[in-house]
Wavefront OBJ file of the C-alpha trace (Angstrom):
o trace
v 22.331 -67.663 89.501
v 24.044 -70.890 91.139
v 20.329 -70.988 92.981
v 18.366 -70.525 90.185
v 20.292 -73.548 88.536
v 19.869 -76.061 91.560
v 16.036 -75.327 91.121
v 15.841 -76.240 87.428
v 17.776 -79.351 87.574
v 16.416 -80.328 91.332
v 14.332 -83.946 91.361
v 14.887 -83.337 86.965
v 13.467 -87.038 86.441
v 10.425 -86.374 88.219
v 9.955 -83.252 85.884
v 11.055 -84.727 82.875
v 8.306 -87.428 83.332
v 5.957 -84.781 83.892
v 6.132 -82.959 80.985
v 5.807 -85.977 78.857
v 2.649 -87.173 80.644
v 1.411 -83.672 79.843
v 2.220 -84.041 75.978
v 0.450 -88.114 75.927
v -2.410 -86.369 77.497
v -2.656 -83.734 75.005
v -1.737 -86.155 72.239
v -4.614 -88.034 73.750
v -7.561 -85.549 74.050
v -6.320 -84.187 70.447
v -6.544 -87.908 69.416
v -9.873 -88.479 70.920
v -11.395 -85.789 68.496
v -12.136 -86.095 65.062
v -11.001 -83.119 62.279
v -13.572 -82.560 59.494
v -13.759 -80.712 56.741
v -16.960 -78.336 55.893
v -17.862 -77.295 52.476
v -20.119 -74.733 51.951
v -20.992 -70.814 51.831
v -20.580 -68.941 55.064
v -21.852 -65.433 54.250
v -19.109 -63.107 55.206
v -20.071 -60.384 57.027
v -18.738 -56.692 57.575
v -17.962 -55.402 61.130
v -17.048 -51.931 62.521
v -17.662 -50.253 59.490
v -17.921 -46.184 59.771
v -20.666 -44.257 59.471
v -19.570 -42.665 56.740
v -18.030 -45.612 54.408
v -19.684 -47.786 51.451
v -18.498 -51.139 50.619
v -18.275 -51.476 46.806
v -18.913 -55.170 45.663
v -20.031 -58.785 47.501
v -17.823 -59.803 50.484
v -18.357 -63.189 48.918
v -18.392 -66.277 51.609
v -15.986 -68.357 53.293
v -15.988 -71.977 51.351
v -14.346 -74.656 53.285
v -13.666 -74.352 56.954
v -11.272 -77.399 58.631
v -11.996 -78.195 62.240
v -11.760 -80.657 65.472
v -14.895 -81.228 67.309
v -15.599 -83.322 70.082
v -17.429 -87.067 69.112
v -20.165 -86.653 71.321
v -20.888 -83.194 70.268
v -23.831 -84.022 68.481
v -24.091 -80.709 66.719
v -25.310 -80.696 63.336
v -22.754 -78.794 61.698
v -24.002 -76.359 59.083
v -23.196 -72.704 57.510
v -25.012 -71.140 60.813
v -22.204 -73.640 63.221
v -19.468 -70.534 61.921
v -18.819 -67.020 62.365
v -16.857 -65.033 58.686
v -16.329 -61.638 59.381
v -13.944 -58.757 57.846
v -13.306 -55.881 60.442
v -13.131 -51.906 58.597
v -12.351 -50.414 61.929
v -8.705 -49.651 60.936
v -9.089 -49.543 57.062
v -9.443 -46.547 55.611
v -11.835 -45.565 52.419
v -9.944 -43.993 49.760
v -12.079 -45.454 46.599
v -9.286 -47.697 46.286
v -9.574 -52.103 46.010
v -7.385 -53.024 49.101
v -7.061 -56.384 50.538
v -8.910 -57.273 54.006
v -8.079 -60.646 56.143
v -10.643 -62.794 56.750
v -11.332 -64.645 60.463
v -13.765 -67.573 61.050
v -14.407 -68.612 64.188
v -17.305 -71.255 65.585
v -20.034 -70.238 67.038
v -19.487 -73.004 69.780
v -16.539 -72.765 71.767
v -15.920 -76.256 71.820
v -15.351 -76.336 67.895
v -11.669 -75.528 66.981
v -11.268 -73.965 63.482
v -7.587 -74.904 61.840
v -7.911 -73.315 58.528
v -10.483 -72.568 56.193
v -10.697 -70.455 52.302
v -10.670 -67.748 51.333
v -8.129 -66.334 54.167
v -8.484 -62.474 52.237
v -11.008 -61.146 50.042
v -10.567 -57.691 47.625
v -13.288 -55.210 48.018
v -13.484 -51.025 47.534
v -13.971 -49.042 50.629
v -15.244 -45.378 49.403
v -16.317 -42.409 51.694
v -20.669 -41.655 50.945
v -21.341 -38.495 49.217
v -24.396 -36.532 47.757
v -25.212 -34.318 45.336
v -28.254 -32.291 44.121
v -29.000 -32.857 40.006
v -31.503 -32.009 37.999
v -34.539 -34.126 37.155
v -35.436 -34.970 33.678
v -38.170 -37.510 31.907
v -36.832 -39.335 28.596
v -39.963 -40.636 26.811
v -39.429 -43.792 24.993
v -40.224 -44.519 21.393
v -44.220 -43.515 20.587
v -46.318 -46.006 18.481
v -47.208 -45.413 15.338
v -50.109 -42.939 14.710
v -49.832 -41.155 18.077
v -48.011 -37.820 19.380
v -46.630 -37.445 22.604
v -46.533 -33.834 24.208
v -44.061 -31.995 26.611
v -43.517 -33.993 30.109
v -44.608 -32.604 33.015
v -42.711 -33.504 35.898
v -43.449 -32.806 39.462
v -39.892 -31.375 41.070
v -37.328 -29.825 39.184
v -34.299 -31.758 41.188
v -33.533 -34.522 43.418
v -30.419 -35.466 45.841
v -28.456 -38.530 45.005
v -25.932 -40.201 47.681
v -23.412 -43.456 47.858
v -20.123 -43.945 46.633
v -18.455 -40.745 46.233
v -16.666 -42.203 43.109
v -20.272 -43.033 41.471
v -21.781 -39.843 42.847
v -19.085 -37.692 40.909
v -20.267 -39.697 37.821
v -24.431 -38.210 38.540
v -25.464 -35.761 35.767
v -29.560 -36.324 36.180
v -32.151 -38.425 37.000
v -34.108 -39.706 34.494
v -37.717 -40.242 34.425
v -37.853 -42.598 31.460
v -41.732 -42.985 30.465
v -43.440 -45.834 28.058
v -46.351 -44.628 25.785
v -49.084 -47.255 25.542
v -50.749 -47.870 21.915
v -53.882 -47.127 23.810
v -52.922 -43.245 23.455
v -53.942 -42.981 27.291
v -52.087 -40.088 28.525
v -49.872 -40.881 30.938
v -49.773 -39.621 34.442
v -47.681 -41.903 37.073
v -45.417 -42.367 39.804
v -41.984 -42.830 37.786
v -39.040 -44.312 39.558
v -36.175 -42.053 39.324
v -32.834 -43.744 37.467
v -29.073 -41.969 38.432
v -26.930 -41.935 35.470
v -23.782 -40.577 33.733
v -23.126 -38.642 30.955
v -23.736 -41.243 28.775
v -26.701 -42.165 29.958
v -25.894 -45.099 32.080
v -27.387 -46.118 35.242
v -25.376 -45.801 38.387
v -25.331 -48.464 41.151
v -25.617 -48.803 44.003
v -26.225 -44.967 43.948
v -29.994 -43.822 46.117
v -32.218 -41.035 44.891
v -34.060 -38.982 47.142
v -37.171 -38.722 46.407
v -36.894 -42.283 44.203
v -40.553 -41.746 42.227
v -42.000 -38.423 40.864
v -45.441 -37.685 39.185
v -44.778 -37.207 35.229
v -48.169 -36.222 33.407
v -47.347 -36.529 29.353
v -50.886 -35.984 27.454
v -50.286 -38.407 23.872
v -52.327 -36.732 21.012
v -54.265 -39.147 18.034
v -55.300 -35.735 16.398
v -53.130 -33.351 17.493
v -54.797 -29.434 17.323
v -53.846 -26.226 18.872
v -55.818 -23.361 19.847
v -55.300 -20.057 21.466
v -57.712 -18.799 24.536
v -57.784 -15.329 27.037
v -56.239 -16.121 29.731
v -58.673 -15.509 32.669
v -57.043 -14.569 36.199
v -58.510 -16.828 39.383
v -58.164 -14.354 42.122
v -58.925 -15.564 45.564
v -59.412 -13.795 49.032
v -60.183 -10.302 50.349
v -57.704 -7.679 50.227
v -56.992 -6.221 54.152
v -59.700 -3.877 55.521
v -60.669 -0.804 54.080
v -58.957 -1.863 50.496
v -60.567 -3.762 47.424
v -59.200 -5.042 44.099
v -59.138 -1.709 41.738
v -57.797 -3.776 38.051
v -56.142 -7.014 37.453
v -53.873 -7.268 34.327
v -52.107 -10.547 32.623
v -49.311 -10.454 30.302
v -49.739 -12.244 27.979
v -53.524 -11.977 27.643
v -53.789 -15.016 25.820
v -51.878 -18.167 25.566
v -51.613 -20.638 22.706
v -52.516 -24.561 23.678
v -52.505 -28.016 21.992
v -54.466 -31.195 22.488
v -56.628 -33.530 20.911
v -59.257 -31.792 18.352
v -61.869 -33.126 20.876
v -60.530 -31.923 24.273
v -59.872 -28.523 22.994
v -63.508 -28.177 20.839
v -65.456 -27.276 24.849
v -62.150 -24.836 25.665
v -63.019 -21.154 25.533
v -60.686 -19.606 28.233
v -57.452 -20.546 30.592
v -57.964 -19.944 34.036
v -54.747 -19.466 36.209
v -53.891 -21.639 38.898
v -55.137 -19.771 42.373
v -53.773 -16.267 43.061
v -54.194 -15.287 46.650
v -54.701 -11.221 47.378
v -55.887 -12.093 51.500
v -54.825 -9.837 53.413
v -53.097 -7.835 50.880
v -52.748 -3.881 51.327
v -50.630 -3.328 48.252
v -50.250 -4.333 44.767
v -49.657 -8.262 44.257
v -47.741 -9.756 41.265
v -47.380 -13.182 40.381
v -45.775 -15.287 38.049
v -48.271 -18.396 37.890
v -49.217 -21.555 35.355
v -52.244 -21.975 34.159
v -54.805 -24.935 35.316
v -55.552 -26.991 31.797
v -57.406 -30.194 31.287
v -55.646 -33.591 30.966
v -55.101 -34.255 27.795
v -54.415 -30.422 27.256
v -51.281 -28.689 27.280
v -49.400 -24.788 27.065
v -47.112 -24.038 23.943
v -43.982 -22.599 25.621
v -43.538 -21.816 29.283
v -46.835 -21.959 30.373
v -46.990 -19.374 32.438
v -47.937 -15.656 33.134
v -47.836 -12.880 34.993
v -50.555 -11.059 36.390
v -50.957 -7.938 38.878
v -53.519 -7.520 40.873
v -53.684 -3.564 42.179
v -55.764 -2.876 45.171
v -56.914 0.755 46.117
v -58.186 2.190 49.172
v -61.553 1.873 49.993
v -63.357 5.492 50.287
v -65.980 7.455 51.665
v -67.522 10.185 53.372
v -68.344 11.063 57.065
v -69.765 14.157 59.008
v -68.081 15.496 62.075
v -68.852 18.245 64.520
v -65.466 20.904 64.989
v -64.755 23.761 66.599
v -63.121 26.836 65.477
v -59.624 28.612 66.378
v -58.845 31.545 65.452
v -54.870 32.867 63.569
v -53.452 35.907 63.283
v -55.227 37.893 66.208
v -53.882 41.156 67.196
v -53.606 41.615 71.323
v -55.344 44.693 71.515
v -58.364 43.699 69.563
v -61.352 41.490 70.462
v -62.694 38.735 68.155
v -66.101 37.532 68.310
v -66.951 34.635 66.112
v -70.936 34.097 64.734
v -70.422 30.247 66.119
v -68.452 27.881 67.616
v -68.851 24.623 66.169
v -69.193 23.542 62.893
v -70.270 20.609 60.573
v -67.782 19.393 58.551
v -68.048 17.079 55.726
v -64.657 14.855 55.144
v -63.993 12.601 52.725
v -61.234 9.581 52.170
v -60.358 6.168 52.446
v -62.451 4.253 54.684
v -59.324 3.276 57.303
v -58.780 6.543 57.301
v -61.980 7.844 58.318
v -62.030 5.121 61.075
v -59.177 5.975 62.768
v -60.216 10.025 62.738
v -63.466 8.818 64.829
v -63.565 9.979 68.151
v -60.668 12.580 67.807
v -61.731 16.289 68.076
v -61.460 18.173 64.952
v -60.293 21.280 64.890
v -60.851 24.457 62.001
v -58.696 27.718 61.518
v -60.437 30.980 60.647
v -57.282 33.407 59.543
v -58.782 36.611 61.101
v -54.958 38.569 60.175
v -55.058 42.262 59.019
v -58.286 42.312 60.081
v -59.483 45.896 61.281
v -62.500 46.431 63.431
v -65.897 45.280 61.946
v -68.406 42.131 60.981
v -66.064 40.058 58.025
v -66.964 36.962 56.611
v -63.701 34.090 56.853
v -63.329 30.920 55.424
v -62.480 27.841 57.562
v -59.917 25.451 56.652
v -58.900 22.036 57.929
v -55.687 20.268 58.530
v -55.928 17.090 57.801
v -53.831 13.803 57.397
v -52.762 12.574 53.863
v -55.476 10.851 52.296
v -58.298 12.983 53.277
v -60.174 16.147 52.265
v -62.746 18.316 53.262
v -65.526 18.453 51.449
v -68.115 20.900 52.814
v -68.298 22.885 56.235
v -71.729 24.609 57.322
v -71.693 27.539 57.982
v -68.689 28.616 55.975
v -67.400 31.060 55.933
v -68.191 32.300 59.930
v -68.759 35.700 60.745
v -65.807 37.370 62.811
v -66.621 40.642 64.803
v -63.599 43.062 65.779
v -63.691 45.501 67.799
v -61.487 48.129 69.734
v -61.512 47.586 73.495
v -60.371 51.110 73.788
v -63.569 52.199 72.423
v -65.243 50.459 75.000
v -64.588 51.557 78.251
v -63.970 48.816 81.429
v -63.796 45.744 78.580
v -60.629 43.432 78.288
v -58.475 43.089 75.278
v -57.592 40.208 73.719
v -59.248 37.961 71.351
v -62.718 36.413 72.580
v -64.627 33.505 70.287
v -68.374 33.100 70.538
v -69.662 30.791 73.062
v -71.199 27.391 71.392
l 1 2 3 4 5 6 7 8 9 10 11 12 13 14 15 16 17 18 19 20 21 22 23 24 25 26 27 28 29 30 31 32 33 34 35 36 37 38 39 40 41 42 43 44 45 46 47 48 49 50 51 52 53 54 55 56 57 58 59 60 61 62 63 64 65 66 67 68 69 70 71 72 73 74 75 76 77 78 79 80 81 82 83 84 85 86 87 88 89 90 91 92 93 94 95 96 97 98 99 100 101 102 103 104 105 106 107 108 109 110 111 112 113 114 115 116 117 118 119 120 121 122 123 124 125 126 127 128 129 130 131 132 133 134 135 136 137 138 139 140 141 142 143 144 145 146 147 148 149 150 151 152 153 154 155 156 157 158 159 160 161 162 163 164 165 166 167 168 169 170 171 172 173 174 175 176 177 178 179 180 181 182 183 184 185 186 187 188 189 190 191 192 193 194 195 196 197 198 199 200 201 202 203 204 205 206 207 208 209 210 211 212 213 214 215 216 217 218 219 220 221 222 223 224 225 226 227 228 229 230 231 232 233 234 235 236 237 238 239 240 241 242 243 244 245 246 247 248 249 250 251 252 253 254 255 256 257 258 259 260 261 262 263 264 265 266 267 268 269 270 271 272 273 274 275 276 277 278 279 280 281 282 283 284 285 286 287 288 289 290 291 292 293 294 295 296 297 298 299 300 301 302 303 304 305 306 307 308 309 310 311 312 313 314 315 316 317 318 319 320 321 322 323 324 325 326 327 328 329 330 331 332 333 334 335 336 337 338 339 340 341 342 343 344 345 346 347 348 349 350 351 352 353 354 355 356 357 358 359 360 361 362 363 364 365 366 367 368 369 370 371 372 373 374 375 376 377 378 379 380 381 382 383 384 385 386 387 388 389 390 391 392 393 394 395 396 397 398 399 400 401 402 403 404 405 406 407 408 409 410 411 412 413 414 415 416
């Protein structure tokens, strides 16, 4: 300690006189510059914001900024010559105003800022949020003398996003449409508005997508008409089937347009209703494809079934002939061996029974010994049928081995 001491006070003139040089130099170089105000708007900008948070409201600018420069700078000092910012790293976003300092600094390092305004600005941090909601077009007031029909809007919802307090707020999207006097029917791109309950617009609140395609036909002589509804089928059914009846429900649908757009209308096709490919029955609920200017009363849509059936036909096949029933100590002796055999069915069917060998059954049991006539018959796969066989019935011999001395029993078939 007693060491420590003798240093501090050791030669203290000489470091009494240095410290006050130090402070006249100081004094000096602050002395030699010159402090100036600036007035004017530097944009205050937001740094290390999250991802994930929205700033609700203008950060507003920094307005007067106090500072020492250098004389010889020779900088033109301007709104660009400083740096406003507001850091979010450590604030959290609870949809809440909270207060957030403020720190200017100069772009040049050998400009000194002493003080400037504001030193804190109020804004609301809030976390980003979306929603889906419906979509919905709100037609404006139609001039005088004209009609305007049901909207027809291309997408039934949209997503919105921002602010989770504004977001919670979304009911719809509105599509609002203007009807020209002109009576042209509209069909547009609409921008899509977010709003409350009320009908207010949210903002800053996005939409995703922002326009849709609204079609509204506007009537000067406004008719309706009823017309068969006539199903547009497309394609070819998968191979070996074809389109056996086609039924809509309802039949007929009621429209409504102008007296002159509906005077050349004597059916409503459906919009396309695909059947490629298609091995069983097809049912769709589908709209109907009108003119502009022409729309459905009600829903606009139907339902139609298509049924498909299997496409049939006949082929001729060679078989041979088995015998059931035998006895062991009789011998069988059939008129022939192969047969021609007419089989009918769908035409997939038939194509896969190509190339296999068919096979007939002549039930020779209880049969004594003798010439007797028996029927063939076929066992076939679901979906097919014989038709015809020639000869049929076959002629079956039986006779007694015993009778015949040196012969084999046992059941014998006629060579082909």
């Amino acid at each position: 300690m007693t060491r420590i001491l003798a240093f501090v006070v050791h030669n203290w003139p000489l470091k009494l006189a240095a410290i006050g040089l130090a402070t006249l130099l100081y004094g000096g170089l602050v002395l030699s510059q010159t402090t100036q105000p600036f007035t004017g708007n530097i944009p205050i900008q937001i740094v290390n914001a999250p991802g994930d948070v929205v700033v609700l409201g203008n950060p507003g600018a920094v307005t007067r900024v106090t500072f020492v420069a250098p004389p010889d700078l020779g900088l033109r000092i301007d709104s660009s010559t400083f740096r406003a910012e507001v850091d979010l790293a450590t604030v959290a976003a609870t949809g809440d105003r909270v207060s957030l300092n403020v720190t200017v600094e100069a772009v040049d390092s050998r400009i000194q800022v002493l003080d400037f305004e504001p030193k804190g600005i109020v804004l609301t941090l809030d976390r980003v949020a979306t929603k889906i909601v419906p979509i919905r077009a709100v037609i404006g007031p139609v001039p005088s003398g004209l009609d305007a029909g049901d909207p027809i809007v291309e997408g039934t919802t949209a997503t919105v996003s921002g602010p989770q307090s504004k977001v919670n707020q979304v009911t719809e999207v509105q599509a609002r449409i203007v009807v020209d006097a002109s009576g042209i029917d509209v069909n547009q791109l609409v921008s899509l508005l977010p709003v409350d309950a009320s009908g207010e617009v949210l903002i800053p609140v996005d939409v995703e997508p922002a326009q849709v395609r609204v079609r509204v036909p506007v009537f000067s002589d406004r008719r309706s008409k009823t017309l068969p509804v006539t199903p547009n089928v497309i394609g070819t059914p998968a191979a070996g089937f074809e389109v056996a009846a086609i039924l809509v429900d309802p039949p007929v649908i009621s429209v409504e347009g102008d007296a002159n757009d509906l005077a050349g209308l004597d059916r409503a096709d459906t919009l396309p209703i695909s059947v490629s490919g298609a091995s069983s029955q097809v049912t769709q609920i589908i709209g109907i494809a009108l003119p502009d200017g022409v729309q459905p009363l009600g829903s606009g849509t139907v339902q139609v079934i298509v049924q498909l059936r299997p496409i049939t036909g006949t082929r001729t096949f060679e078989a041979g002939v088995i015998l059931a029933g035998t006895r062991s100590d009789l011998v069988y002796t059939l008129s022939t061996g192969h047969i021609l055999v007419t089989i009918g069915g769908s035409i997939a069917d038939l194509d896969r029974l190509s190339g296999v060998d068919l096979v007939l059954t002549a039930d020779v049991t209880g049969l004594e010994p003798g010439r007797h006539s028996v029927a063939v018959s076929a066992n076939l796969a679901t979906g097919l049928t014989l038709l015809g066989a020639s000869p049929n019935p076959v002629d079956v011999t039986v006779t007694n081995p015993a009778a015949s001395p040196g012969s084999s029993p046992g059941p014998t078939a006629a060579p082909s």
